[in-house]
C-alpha positions in Angstrom: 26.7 1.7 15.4 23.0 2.5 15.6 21.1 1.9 18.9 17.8 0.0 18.4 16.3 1.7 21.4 12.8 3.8 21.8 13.9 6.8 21.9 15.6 6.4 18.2 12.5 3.9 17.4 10.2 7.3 18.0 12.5 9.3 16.0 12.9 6.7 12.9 8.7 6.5 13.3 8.4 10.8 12.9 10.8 10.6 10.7 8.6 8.2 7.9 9.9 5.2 6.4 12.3 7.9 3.6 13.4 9.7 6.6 14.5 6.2 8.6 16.5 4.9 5.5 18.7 8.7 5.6 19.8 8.0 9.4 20.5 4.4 8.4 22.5 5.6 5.4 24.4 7.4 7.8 26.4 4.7 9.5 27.0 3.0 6.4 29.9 5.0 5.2 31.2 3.8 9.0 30.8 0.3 8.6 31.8 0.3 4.6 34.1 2.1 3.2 32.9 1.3 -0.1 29.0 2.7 0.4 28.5 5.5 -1.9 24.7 6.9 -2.2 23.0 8.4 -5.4 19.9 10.5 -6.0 17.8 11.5 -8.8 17.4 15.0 -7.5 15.6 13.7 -4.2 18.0 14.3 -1.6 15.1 15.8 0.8 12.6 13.3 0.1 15.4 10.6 0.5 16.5 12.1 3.7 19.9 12.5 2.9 20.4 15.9 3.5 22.5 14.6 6.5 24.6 12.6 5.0 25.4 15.1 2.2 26.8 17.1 5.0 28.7 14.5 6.3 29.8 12.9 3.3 29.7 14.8 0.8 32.1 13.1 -1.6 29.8 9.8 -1.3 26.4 11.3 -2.4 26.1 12.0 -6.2 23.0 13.4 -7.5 22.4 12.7 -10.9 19.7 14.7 -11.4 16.4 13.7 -12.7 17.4 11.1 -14.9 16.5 8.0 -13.0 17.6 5.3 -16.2 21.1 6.9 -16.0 21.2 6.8 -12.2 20.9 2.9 -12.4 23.4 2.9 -15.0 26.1 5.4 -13.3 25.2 2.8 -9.9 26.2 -0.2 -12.1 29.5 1.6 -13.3 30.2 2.1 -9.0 29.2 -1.4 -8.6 31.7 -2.5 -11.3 34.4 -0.7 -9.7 33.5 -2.6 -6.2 31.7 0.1 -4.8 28.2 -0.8 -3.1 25.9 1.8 -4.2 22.3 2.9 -3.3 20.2 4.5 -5.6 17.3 6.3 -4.6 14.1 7.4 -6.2 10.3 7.1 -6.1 9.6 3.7 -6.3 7.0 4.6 -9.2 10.2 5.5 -11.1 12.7 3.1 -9.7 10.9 0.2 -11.0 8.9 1.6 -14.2 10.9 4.2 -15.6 14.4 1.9 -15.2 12.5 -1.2 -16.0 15.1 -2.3 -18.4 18.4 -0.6 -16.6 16.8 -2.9 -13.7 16.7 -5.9 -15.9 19.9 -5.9 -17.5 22.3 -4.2 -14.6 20.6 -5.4 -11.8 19.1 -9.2 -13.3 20.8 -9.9 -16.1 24.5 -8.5 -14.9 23.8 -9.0 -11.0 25.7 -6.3 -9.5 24.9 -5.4 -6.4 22.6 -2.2 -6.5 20.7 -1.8 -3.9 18.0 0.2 -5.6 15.2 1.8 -2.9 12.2 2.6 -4.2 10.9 5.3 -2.1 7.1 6.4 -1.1 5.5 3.3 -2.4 2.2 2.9 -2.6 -0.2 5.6 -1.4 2.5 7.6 0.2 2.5 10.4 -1.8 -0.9 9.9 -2.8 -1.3 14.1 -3.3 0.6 13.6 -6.2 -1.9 11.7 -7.9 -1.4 8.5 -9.5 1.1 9.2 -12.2 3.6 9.1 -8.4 1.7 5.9 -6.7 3.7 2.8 -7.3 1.4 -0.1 -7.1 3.1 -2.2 -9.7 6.9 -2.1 -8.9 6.3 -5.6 -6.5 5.2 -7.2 -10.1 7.8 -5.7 -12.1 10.4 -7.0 -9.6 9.4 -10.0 -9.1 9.2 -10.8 -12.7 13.1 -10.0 -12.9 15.5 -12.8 -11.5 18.6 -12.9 -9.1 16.5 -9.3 -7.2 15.9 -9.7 -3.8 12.6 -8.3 -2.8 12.5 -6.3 0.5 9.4 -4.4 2.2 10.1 -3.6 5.7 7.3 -3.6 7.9 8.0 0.1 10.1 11.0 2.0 10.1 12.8 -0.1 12.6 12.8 -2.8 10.3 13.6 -0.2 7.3 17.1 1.0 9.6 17.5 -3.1 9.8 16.9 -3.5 5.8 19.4 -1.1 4.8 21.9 -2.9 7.4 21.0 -6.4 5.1 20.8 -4.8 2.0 24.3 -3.8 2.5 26.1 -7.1 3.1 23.7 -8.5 0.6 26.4 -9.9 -2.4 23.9 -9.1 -4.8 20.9 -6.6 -6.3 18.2 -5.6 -3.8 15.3 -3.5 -4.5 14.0 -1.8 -1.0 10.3 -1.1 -1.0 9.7 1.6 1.5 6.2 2.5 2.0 3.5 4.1 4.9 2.9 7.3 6.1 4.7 10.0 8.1 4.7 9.9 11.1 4.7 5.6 10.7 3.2 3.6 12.7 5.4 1.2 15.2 5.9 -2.3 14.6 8.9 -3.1 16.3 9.6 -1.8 19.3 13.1 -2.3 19.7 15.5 -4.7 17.5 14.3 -6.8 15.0 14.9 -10.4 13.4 15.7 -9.5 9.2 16.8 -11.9 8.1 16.6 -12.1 4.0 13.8 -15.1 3.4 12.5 -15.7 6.6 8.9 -14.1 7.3 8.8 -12.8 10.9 5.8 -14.2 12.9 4.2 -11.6 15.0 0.6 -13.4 16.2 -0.1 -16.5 16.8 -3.4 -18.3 15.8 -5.3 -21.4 15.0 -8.4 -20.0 12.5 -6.7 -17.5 10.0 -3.4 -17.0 8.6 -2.8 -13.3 7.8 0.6 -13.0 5.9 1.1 -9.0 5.0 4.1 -6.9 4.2 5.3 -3.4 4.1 3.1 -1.0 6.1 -0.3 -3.3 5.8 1.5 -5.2 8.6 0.1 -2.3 11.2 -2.7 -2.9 9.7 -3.2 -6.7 9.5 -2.2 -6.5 13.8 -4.9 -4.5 14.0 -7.8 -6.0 12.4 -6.1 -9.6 13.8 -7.5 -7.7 17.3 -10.7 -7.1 16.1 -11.1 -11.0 14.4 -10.0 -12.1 18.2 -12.5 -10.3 19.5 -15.0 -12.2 17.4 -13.6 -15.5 18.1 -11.2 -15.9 15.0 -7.8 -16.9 16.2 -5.8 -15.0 14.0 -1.7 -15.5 13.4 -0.1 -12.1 11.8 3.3 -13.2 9.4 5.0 -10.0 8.3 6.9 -11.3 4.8 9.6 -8.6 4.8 10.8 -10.4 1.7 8.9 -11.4 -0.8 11.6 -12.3 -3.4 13.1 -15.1 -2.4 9.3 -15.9 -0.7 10.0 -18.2 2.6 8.0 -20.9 1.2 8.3 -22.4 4.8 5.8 -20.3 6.6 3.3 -20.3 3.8 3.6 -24.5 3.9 2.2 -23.8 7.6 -0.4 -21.6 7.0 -1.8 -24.0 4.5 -2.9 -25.4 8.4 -5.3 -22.6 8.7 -9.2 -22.4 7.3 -8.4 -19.0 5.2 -4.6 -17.5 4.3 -5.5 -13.9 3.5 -2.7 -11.7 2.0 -3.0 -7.5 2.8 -0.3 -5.4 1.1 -0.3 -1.8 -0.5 0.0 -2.7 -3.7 -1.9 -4.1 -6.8 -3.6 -7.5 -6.3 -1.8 -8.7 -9.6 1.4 -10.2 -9.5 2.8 -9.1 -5.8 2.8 -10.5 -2.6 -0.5 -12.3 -3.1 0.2 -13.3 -6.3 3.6 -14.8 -5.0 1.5 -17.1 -2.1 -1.2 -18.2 -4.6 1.9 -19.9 -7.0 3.2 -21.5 -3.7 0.0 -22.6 -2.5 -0.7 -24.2 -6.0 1.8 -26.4 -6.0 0.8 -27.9 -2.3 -1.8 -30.9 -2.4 -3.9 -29.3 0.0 -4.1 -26.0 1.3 -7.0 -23.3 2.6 -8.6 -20.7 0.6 -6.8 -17.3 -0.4 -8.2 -13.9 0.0 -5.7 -11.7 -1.5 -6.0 -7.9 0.1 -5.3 -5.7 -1.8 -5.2 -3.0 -4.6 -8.1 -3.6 -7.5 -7.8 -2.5 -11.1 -8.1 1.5 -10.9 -6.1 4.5 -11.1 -7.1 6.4 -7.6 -7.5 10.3 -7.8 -5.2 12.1 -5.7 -5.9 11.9 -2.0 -4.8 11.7 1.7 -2.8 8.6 2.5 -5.6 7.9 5.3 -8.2 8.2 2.5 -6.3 6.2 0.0 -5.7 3.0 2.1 -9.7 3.1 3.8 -11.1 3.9 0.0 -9.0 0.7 -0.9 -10.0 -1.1 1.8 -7.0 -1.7 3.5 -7.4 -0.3 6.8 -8.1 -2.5 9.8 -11.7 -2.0 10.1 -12.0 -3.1 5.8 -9.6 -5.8 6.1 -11.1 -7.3 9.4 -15.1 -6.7 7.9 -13.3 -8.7 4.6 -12.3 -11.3 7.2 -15.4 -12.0 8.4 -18.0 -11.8 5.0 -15.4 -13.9 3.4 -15.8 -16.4 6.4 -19.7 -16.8 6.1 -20.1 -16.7 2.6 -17.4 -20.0 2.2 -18.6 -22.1 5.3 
């Protein structure tokens, strides 16, 4: 079994959140028997390489046909196999929008789709390969859970859950290589239940995927001008743990900070909760704004978005003493 321990939390954090999910892949085979692995040609940038070597008769590579990937993952899942399919996440959720709907949704067979590189990841591409819409397109499909780990400890742990899960999981894995810690050893996943990282009184920051690095951060720099600010890092946001949200409608301000579009993802998801409470704070939702960015640095894409600490914490605080 893996060891959650720093020296593999280092490794997993060099490695990038694509490169985490390979040695995860690894001990699945171990654990289930039934764990088979597909790639549309993106056995490198999956980091699977390893486990093609070691198990060579459970990685197919369809080639780059992503659609028939999903369907060749629902004929394994028919058969009882548990299959992972891995692409960009641009792809994984536009491209196989329908494959998604009916073999994932509609049939609810449990692939455990992983869209890789969201976000700005693999911003050098340009933005024909930056997924900032797959949260929305998921979301908008029923019976997928929703997963966006935080680091690449909890992306090791995600794959664990995603396994045992009985049915379809989409795996959001985003942030730069080398990633940024998180966790620094084992980590509560637990599928619907936000993890709580901060405590405060003032502001309720609730981010996912790799703005919760970021969100920690500028939470420092609101401490430091008196803003008590609590960090909640919503791994999943399909099913959405309505529970912690309920609480942070405590707070003056909820802000939500994810690398994604500000329409119809993990902001999106808390303002529908929030709606429906009788009272709750205001919402600023962080977050990707109506453009197609040029190709870029991943450091240059997340601070021209303003999604780096230093953006989010300066949003913070204008947003503050513009509504008091």
């Amino acid at each position: 079994m893996i060891a959650f321990n720093s020296m593999n939390v280092r490794i997993w954090s060099m490695l990038g959140s694509c490169g985490a999910f390979g040695q995860a892949a690894l001990d699945l085979p171990e654990v289930n028997d039934r764990v088979v692995v597909l790639t549309s040609d993106l056995c490198v940038f999956s980091g699977l390489e390893r486990f093609r070597a070691k198990f060579p008769d459970r990685l197919y590579n369809v080639g780059i046909a992503e659609q028939n990937m999903v369907g060749v993952a629902a004929g394994f899942a028919k058969e009882g196999f548990v299959p992972f399919a891995t692409t960009y996440a641009a792809f994984a959720s536009m491209r196989c929008a329908d494959q998604v709907k009916v073999n994932m949704g509609y049939m609810g067979l449990p692939i455990k789709l992983v869209g890789l590189t969201a976000g700005f990841a693999v911003g050098a591409l340009g933005a024909t390969h930056m997924s900032l819409e797959d949260v929305a397109v998921m979301r908008a499909i029923p019976n997928v859970t929703l997963l966006s780990p935080a680091d690449c400890t909890a992306t090791v742990k995600a794959v664990q859950v995603a396994a045992t899960c009985p049915g379809p999981v989409y795996l959001r894995l985003s942030g730069p290589m080398p990633n940024p810690i998180v966790y620094k050893g084992d980590c509560p996943f637990e599928i619907g239940r936000a993890n709580t990282l901060r405590d405060g009184t003032d502001v309720s920051v609730i981010a996912t995927g790799s703005m919760v690095y970021q969100a920690l951060k500028a939470a420092e720099l609101l401490e430091g001008a008196g803003v008590s600010t609590e960090v909640i890092d919503m791994h999943t946001i399909q099913p959405l743990d309505e529970d912690v949200v309920n609480r942070a409608c405590g707070r003056k301000l909820i802000v939500t900070v994810e690398e994604h579009s500000v329409v119809g993802g993990l902001g999106s998801a808390v303002a529908e909760r929030i709606a429906c409470c009788v009272r709750h704070p205001r919402l600023l939702m962080v977050g990707h704004e109506g453009r197609y960015p040029l190709a870029g640095s991943y450091g240059d894409l997340i601070r021209q978005d303003g999604l780096d600490a230093e953006s989010i914490y300066k949003k913070v605080i204008q947003h503050l003493k513009e509504k008091t």
